[in-house]
C-alpha positions as a Python dict, from the first residue, in 0.01 Angstrom:
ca = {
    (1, 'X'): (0, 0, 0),
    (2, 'X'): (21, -95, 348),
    (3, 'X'): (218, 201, 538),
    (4, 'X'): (428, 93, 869),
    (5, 'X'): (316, -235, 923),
    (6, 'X'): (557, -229, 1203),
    (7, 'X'): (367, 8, 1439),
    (8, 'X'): (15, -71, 1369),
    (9, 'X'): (8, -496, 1344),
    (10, 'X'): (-190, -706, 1545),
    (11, 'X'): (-128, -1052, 1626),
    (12, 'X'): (-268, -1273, 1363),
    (13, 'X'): (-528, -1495, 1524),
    (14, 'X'): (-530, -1724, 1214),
    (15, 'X'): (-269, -2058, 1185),
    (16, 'X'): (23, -1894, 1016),
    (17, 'X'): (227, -2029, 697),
    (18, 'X'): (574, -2121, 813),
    (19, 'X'): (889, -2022, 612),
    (20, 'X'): (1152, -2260, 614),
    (21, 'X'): (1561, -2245, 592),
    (22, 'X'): (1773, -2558, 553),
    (23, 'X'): (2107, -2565, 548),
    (24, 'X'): (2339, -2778, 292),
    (25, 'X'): (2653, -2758, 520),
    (26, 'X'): (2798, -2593, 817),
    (27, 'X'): (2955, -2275, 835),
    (28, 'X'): (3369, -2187, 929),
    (29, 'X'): (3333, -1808, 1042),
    (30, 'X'): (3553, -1657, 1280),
    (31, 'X'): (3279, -1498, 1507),
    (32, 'X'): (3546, -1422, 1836),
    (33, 'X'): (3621, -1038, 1897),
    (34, 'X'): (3944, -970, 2158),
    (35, 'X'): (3852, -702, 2354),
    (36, 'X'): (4226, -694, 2539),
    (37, 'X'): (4478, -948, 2627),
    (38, 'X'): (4215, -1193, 2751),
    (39, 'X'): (4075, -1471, 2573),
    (40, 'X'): (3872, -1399, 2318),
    (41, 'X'): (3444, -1397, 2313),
    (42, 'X'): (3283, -1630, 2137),
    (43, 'X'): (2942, -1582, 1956),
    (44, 'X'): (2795, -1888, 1860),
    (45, 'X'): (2421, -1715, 1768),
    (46, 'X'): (2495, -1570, 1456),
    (47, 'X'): (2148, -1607, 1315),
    (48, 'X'): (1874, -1391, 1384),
    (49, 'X'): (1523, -1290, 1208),
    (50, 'X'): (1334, -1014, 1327),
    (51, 'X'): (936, -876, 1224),
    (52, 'X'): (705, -681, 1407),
    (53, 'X'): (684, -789, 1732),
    (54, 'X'): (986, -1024, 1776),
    (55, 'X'): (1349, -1079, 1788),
    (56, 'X'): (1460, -1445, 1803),
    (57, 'X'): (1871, -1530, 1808),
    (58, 'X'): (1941, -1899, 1653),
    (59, 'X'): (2224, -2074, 1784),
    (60, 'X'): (2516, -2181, 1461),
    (61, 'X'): (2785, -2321, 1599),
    (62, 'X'): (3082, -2374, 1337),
    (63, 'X'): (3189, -2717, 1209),
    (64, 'X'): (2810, -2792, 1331),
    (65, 'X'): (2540, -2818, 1017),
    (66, 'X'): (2223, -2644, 1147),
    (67, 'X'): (1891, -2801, 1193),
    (68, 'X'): (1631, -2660, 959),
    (69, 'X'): (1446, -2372, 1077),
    (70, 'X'): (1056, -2289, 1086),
    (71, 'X'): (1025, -1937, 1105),
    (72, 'X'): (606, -1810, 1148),
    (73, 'X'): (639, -1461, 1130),
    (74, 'X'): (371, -1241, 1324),
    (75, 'X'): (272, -1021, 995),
    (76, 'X'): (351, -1177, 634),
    (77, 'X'): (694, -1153, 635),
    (78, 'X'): (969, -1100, 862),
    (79, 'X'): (1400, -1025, 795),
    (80, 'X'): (1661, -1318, 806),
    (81, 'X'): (2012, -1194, 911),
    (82, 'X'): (2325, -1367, 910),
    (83, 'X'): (2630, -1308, 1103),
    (84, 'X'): (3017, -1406, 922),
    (85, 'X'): (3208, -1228, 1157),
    (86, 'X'): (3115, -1009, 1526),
    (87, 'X'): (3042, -743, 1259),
    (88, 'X'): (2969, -835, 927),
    (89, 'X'): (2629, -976, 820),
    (90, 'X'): (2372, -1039, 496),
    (91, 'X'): (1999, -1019, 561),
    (92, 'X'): (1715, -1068, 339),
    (93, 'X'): (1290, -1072, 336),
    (94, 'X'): (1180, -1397, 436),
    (95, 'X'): (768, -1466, 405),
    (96, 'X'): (556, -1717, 500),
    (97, 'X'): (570, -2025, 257),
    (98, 'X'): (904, -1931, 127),
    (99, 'X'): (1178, -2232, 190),
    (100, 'X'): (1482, -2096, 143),
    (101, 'X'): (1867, -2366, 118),
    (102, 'X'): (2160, -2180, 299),
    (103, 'X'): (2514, -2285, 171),
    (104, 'X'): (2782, -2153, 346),
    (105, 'X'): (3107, -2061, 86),
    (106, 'X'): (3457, -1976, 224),
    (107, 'X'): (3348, -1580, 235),
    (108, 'X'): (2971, -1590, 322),
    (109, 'X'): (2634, -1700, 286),
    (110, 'X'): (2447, -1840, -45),
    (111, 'X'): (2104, -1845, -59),
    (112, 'X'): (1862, -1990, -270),
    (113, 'X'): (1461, -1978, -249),
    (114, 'X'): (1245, -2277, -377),
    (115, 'X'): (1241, -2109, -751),
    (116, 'X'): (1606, -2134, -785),
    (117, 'X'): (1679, -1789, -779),
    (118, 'X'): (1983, -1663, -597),
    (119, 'X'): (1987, -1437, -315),
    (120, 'X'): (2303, -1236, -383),
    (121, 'X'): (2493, -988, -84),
    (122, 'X'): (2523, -683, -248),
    (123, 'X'): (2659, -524, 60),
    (124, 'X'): (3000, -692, 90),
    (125, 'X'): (3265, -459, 46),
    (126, 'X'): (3442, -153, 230),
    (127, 'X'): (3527, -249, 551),
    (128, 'X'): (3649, -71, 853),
    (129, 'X'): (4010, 26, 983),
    (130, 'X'): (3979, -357, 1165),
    (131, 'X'): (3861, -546, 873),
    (132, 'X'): (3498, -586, 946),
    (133, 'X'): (3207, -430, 762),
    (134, 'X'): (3209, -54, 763),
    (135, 'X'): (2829, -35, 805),
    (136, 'X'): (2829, -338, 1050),
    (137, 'X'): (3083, -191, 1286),
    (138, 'X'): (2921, 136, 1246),
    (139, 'X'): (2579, -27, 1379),
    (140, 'X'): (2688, -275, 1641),
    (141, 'X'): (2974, -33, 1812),
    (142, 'X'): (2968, -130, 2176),
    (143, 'X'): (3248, -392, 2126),
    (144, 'X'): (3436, -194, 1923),
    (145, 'X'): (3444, 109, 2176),
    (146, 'X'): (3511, -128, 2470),
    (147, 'X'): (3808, -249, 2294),
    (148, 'X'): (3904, 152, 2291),
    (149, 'X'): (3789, 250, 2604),
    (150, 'X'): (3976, -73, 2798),
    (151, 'X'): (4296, 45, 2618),
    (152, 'X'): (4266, 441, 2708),
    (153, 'X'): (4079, 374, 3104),
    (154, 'X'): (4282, 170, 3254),
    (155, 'X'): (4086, 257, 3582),
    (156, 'X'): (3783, 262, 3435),
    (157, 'X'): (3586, 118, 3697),
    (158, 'X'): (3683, 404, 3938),
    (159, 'X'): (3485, 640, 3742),
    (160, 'X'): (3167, 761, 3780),
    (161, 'X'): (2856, 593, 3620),
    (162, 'X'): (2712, 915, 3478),
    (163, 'X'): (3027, 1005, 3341),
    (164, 'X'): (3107, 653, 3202),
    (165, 'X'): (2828, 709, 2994),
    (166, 'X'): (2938, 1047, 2901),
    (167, 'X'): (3260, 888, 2782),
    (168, 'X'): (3098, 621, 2605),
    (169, 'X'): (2870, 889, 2397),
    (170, 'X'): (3156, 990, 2310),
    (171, 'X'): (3354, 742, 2148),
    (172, 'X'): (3051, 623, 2015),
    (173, 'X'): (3056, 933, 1784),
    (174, 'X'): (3422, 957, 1736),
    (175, 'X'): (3360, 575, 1607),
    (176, 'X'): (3103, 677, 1354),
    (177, 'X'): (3257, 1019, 1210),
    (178, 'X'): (3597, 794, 1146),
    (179, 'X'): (3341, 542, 953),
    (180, 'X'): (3114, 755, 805),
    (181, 'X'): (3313, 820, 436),
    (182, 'X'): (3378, 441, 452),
    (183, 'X'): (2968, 347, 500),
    (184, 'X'): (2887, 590, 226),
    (185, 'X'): (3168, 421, -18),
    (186, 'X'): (3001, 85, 65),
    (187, 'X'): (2638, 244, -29),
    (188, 'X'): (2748, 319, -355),
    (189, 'X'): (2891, -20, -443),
    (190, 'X'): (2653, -198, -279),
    (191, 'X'): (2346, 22, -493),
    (192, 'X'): (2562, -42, -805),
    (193, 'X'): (2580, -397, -762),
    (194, 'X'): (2187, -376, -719),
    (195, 'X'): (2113, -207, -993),
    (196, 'X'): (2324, -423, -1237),
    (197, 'X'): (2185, -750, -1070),
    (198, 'X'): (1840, -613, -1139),
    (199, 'X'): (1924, -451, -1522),
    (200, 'X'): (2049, -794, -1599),
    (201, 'X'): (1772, -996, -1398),
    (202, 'X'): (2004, -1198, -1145),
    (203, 'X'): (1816, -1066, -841),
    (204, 'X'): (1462, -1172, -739),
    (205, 'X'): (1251, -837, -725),
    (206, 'X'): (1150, -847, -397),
    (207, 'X'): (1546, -824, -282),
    (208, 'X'): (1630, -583, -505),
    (209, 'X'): (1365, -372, -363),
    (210, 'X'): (1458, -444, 17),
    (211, 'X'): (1817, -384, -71),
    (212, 'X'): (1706, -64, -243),
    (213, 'X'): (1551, 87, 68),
    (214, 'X'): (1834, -21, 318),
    (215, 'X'): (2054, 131, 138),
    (216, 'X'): (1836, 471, 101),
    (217, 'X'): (1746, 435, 482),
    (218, 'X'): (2144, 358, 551),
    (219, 'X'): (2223, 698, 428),
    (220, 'X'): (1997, 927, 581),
    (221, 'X'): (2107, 755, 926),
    (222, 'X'): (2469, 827, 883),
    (223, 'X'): (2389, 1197, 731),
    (224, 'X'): (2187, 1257, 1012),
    (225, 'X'): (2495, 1170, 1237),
    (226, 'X'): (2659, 1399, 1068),
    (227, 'X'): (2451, 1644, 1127),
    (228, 'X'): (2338, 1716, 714),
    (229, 'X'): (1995, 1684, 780),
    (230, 'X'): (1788, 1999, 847),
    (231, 'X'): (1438, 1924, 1081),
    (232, 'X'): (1217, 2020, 784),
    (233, 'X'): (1418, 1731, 601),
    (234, 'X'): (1371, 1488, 858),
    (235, 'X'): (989, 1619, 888),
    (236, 'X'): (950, 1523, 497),
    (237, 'X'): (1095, 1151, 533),
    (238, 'X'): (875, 1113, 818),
    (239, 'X'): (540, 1237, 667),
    (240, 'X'): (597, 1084, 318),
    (241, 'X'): (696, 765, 426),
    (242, 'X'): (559, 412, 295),
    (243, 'X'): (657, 71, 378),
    (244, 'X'): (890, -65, 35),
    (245, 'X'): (706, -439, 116),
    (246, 'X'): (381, -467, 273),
    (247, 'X'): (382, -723, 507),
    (248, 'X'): (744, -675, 643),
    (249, 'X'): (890, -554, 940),
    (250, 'X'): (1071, -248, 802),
    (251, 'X'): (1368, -249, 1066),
    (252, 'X'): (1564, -3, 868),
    (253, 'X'): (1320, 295, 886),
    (254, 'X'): (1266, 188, 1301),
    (255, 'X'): (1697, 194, 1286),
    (256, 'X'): (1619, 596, 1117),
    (257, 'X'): (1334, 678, 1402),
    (258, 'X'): (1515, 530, 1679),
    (259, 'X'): (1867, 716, 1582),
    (260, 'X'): (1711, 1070, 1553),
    (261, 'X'): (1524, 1000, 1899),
    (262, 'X'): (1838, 894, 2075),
    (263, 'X'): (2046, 1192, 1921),
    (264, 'X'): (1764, 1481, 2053),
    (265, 'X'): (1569, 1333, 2299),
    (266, 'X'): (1736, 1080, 2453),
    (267, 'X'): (2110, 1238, 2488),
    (268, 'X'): (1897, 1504, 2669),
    (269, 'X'): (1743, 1308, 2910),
    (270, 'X'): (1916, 1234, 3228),
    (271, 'X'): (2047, 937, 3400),
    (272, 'X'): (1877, 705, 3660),
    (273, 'X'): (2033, 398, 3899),
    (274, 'X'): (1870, 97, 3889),
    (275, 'X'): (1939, -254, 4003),
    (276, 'X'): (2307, -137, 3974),
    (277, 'X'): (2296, 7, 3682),
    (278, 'X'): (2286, 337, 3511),
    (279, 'X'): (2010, 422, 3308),
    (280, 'X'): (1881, 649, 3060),
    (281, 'X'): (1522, 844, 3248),
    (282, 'X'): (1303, 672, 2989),
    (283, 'X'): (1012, 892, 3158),
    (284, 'X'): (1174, 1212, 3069),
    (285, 'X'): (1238, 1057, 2666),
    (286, 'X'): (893, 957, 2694),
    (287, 'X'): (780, 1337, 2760),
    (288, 'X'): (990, 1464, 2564),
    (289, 'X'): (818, 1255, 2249),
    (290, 'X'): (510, 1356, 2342),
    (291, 'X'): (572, 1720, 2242),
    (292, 'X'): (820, 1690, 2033),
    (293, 'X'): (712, 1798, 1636),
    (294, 'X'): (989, 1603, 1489),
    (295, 'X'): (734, 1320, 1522),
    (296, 'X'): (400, 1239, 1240),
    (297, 'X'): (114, 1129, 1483),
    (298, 'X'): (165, 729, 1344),
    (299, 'X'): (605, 776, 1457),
    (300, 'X'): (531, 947, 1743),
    (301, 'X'): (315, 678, 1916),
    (302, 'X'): (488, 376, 1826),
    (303, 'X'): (775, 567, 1974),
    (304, 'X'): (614, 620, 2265),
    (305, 'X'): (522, 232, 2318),
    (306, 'X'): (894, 155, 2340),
    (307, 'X'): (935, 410, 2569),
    (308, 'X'): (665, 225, 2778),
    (309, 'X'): (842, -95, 2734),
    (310, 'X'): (1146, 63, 2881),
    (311, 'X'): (959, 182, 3153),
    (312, 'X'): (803, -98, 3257),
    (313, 'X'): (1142, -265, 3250),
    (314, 'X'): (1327, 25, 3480),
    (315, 'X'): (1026, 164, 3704),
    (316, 'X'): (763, 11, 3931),
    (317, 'X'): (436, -127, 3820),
    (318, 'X'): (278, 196, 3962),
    (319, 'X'): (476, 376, 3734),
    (320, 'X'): (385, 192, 3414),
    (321, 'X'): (28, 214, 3477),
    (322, 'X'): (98, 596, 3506),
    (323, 'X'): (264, 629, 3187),
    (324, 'X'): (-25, 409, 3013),
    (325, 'X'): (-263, 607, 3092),
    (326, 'X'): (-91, 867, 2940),
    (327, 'X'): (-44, 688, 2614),
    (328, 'X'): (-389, 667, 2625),
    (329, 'X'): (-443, 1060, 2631),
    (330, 'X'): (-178, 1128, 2310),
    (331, 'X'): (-222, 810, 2132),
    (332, 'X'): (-406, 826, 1821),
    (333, 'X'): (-418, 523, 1678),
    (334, 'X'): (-693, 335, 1861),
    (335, 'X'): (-598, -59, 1701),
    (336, 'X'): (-218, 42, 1826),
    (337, 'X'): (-369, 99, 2172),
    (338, 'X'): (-534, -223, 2139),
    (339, 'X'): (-221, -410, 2056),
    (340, 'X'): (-44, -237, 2418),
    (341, 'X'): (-352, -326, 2627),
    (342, 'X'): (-326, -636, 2527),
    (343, 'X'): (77, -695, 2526),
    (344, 'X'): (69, -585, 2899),
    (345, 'X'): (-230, -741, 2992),
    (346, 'X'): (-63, -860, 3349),
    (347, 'X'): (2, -554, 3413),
    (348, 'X'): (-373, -474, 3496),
    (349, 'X'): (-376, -808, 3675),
    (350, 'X'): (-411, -837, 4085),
    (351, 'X'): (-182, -1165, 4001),
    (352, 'X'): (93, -964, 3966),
    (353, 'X'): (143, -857, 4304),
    (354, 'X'): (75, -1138, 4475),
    (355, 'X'): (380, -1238, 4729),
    (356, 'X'): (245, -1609, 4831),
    (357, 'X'): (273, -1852, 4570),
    (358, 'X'): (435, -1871, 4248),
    (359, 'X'): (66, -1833, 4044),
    (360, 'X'): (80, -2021, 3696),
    (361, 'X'): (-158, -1987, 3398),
    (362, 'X'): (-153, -2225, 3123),
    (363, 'X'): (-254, -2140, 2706),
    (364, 'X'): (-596, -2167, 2788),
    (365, 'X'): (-613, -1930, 3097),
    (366, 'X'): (-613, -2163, 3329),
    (367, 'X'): (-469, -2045, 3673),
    (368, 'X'): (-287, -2282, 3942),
    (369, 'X'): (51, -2223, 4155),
    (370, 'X'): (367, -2415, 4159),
    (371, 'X'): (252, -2582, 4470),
    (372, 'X'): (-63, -2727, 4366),
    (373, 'X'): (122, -2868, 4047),
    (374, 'X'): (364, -3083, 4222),
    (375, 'X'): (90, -3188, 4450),
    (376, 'X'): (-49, -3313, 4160),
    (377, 'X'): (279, -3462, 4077),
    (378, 'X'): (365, -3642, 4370),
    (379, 'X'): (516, -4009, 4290),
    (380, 'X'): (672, -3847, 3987),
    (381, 'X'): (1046, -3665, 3973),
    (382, 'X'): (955, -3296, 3809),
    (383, 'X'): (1228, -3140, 3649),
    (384, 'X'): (1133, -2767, 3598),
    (385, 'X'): (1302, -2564, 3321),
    (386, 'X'): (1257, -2185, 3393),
    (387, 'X'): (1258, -1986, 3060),
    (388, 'X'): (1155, -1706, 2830),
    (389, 'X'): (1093, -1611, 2480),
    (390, 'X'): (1404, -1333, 2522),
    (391, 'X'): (1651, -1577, 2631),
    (392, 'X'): (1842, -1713, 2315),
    (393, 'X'): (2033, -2031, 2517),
    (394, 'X'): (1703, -2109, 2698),
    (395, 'X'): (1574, -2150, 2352),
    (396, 'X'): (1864, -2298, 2212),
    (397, 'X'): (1840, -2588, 2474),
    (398, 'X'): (1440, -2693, 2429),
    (399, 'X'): (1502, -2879, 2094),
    (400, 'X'): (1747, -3123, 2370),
    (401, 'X'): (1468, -3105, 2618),
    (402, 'X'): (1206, -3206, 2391),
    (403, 'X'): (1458, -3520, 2289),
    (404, 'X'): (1530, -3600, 2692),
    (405, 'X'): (1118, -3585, 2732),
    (406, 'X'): (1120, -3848, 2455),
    (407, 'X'): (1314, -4054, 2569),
    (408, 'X'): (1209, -4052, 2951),
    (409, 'X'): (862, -4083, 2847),
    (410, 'X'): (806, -4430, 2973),
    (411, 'X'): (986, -4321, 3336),
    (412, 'X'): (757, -4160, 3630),
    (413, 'X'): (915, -3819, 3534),
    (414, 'X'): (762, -3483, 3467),
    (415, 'X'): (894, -3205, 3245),
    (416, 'X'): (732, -2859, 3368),
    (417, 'X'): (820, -2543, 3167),
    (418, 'X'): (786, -2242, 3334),
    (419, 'X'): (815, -1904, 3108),
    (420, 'X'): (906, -1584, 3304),
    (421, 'X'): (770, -1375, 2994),
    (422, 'X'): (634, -1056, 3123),
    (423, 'X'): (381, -1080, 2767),
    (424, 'X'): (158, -1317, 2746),
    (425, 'X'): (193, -1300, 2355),
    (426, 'X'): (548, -1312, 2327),
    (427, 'X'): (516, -1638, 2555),
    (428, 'X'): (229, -1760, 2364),
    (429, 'X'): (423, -1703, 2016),
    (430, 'X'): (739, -1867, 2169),
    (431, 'X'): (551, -2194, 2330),
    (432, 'X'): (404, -2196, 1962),
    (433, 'X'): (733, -2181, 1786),
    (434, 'X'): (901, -2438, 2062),
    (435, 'X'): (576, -2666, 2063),
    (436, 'X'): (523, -2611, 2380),
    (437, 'X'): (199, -2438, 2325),
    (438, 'X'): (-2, -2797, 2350),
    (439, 'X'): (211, -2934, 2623),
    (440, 'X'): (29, -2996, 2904),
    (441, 'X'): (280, -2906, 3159),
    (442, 'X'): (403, -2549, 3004),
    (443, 'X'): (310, -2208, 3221),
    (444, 'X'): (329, -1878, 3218),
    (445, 'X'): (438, -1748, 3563),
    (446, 'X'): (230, -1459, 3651),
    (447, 'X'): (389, -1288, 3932),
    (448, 'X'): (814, -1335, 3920),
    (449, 'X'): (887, -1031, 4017),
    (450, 'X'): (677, -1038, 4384),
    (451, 'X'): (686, -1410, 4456),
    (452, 'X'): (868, -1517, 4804),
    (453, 'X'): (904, -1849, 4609),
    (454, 'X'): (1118, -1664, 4322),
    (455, 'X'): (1269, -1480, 4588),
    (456, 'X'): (1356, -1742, 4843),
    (457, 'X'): (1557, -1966, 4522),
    (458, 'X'): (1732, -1635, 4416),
    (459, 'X'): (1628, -1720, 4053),
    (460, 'X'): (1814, -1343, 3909),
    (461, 'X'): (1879, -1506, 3559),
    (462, 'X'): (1749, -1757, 3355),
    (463, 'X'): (1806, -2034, 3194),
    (464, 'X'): (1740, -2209, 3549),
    (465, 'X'): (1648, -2580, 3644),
    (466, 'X'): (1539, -2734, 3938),
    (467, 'X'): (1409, -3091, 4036),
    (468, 'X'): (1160, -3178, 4261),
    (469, 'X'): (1130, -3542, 4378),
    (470, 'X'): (869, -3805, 4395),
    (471, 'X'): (750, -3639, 4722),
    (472, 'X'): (749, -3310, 4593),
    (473, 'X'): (1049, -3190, 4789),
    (474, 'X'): (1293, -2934, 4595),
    (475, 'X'): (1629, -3163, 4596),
    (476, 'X'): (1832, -3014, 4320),
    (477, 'X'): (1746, -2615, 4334),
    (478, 'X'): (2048, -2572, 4072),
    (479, 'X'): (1967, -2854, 3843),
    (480, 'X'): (2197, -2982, 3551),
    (481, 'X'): (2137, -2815, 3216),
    (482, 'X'): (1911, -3041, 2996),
    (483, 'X'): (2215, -3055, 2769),
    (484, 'X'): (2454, -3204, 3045),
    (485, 'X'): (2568, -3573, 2970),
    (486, 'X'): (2452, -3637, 3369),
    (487, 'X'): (2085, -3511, 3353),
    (488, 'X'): (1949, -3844, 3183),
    (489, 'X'): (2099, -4078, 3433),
    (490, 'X'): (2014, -3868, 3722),
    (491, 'X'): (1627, -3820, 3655),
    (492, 'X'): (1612, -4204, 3584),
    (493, 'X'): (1788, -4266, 3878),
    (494, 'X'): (1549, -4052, 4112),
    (495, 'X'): (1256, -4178, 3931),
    (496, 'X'): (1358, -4519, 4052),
    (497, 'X'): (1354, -4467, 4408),
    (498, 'X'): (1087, -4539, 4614),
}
């Protein structure tokens, strides 16, 4: 059997099998959350699906049937999860060639795969003091200890940053000793529901088995919280473990890893400031790891990779480099080294600290600049749409771009999508999954972060759109979103000028 798929698994070079999920109807959840007296947040992407190397949000707005989704996971499978409320959810193994039919009932989500066969929620059940799912409150907290922490800090932004965090800690682990009796109620029903959906063969085998091991990983999560689990215990799960479904991201056993690494390492590791913000040292976690004997060899340097990612998210390319090279020196897994090389392959690239021009590459590894391209452009209006794999309502608007480029596709007008992915593969497997991947006009930008261009337009956050006219001068440097009633009109009106 294939053992932790999720630390070792390359990108499949090979045209992958889709799975697809239609939907019969749309959905009525309540998916708000008050935080105090003002109005409440609404979360409209309640659908997510996660495997090895990705996380994609998909947008479900209620009263709105969904489109039907192509999922093309990077292994052989990957986990669909379903939002009903800001904390309840049902998720489920979804592989490639599987289509799957979503009907939404008046207290959650029914699915069915192309056999027939029902995908039941064994997990609904106890829920916390506020209603919500014990477990699912217990897991996504932060809103939850806002609401607390707005109620009991009235001058809350007076404080400290360090000790904000402190605070937060804090009621982070009240939170989760008041739910801990209530997760391990829902555990029990949820395995006894299991079990007699199996015994009397109402569950497909492959759920019952995924539902089997979330619950068993579920458990040793919140006993660790709780401080029942002795190192050499820990040690054993670690250095026995196997993946329940070869193939599939096993998210539940990275949930286990990543909670006993933020309970010893990372409370442990300092604070830094950056951009504003206060940060956990992810250099010191990422010592830490490397000695720590918690940690099997395979654990302990997929660990360290996130550490690198956070690293190269908080610290200056110099930095990164530094801490590469000494992932190199502990790593042992020479095809997981492989994998990082070639994740942060810009990294290593002179591109990246280039401060001219806004330098472009397209699939094929072809380099130009923004200013060559609308050179080459000149007589046509260029709307640019700057985006990235990570951003859910960039993604959520290209299906409406795609439609716009349809329809303009007789008018002297231009469509130019610029990702600000700091991965070539997670841009590659997003243009792939958008179909932008064969587009002519879609880039990867290689140096964001040092261009005057990027700089000069104060592009901070994306989604982002700009149009350039017929002459190639930047006329709208905060464009209308491709969604906007206006947009359609406007670029046919500028494409009619002279």
């Amino acid at each position: 059997m294939r053992i932790l798929s999720l630390l070792v698994l390359l990108s499949c070079t090979a045209a992958a099998q889709p799975a697809v999920i239609q939907f019969t109807n749309a959905h009525r959840f309540d998916t708000s959350f008050r935080v105090d007296k003002r109005p409440a947040m609404q979360n409209s992407f309640v659908i997510n699906w996660q495997d090895s190397t990705s996380f994609r949000f998909y947008e479900a707005k209620a009263g709105t049937r969904p489109q039907q989704m192509t999922l093309v996971p990077e292994s052989q499978g990957a986990i669909f999860k379903h939002f009903t409320d800001p904390f309840s959810y049902t998720d489920f193994p979804v592989f490639r060639g599987d289509t799957l039919t979503l009907t939404y009932t008046p207290t959650g989500v029914l699915a069915k795969n192309q056999k027939g066969e029902t995908y039941p929620d064994v997990f609904a059940g106890d829920t916390s003091a506020d209603g919500f799912s014990a477990w699912g409150t217990y897991l996504n907290y932060t809103p939850m200890i806002r609401k607390r922490i707005t109620a009991d800090y009235p001058n809350w932004t007076a404080i400290p940053s360090e000790r904000k965090e402190v605070i937060k800690r804090q009621y982070k682990q009240k939170l989760r000793r008041e739910l801990y009796e209530r997760v391990k109620i829902q555990m029990v029903l949820a395995e006894r529901r299991n079990d007699s959906l199996q015994q009397n063969r109402q569950i497909p085998a492959l759920l019952y088995t995924f539902n089997t091991h979330k619950i068993a990983q579920i458990r040793r999560i919140i006993d660790f919280e709780q401080g029942l689990v002795p190192d050499s215990t820990l040690q054993g799960w670690f250095r026995t473990y196997t993946a329940p479904i070869a193939g599939l991201h096993d998210y539940y056993y990275q949930t286990l890893l990543e909670t006993v690494v933020e309970s010893r390492i990372t409370a442990w590791a300092g604070y830094i400031s950056s951009g504003g913000a206060t940060l956990v040292d992810s250099r010191a976690v990422f010592d830490h790891l490397t000695t720590s004997p918690l940690f099997p060899a395979r654990e302990r340097d997929w660990l360290l990779t996130r550490q690198l990612a956070t690293i190269r998210e908080d610290f200056s390319r110099d930095m990164f480099l530094t801490y590469y090279t000494k992932l190199t020196k502990v790593a042992a897994d020479s095809l997981l080294l492989t994998r990082v090389r070639g994740e942060y392959a810009l990294e290593f690239d002179p591109a990246r600290i280039n401060t001219k021009g806004l330098l472009l590459q397209n699939a094929s590894g072809k380099r130009t600049d923004l200013a060559t391209l609308l050179a080459q452009q000149k007589g046509k209006v260029v709307y640019v749409d700057f985006w990235a794999s990570w951003c859910a309502p960039c993604r959520a608007s290209l299906p409406a771009s795609r439609e716009l480029r349809q329809a303009l596709k007789d008018e002297p007008v231009t469509f130019l999508y610029l990702s600000m992915d700091e991965s070539m593969g997670k841009w590659d497997k997003a243009a792939q999954q958008e179909d932008l991947k064969t587009y002519t006009h879609s880039y990867l930008a290689l140096n964001p972060a040092s261009s005057a261009f990027i700089q000069q337009q104060k592009i901070a956050s994306i989604p982002r759109y700009m149009i350039f006219d017929k002459k190639g001068q930047l006329t709208y440097p905060n464009a209308p979103w491709v969604e906007s009633k206006e947009l359609g009109s406007l670029l046919k009106n500028l494409a009619a000028k002279p």
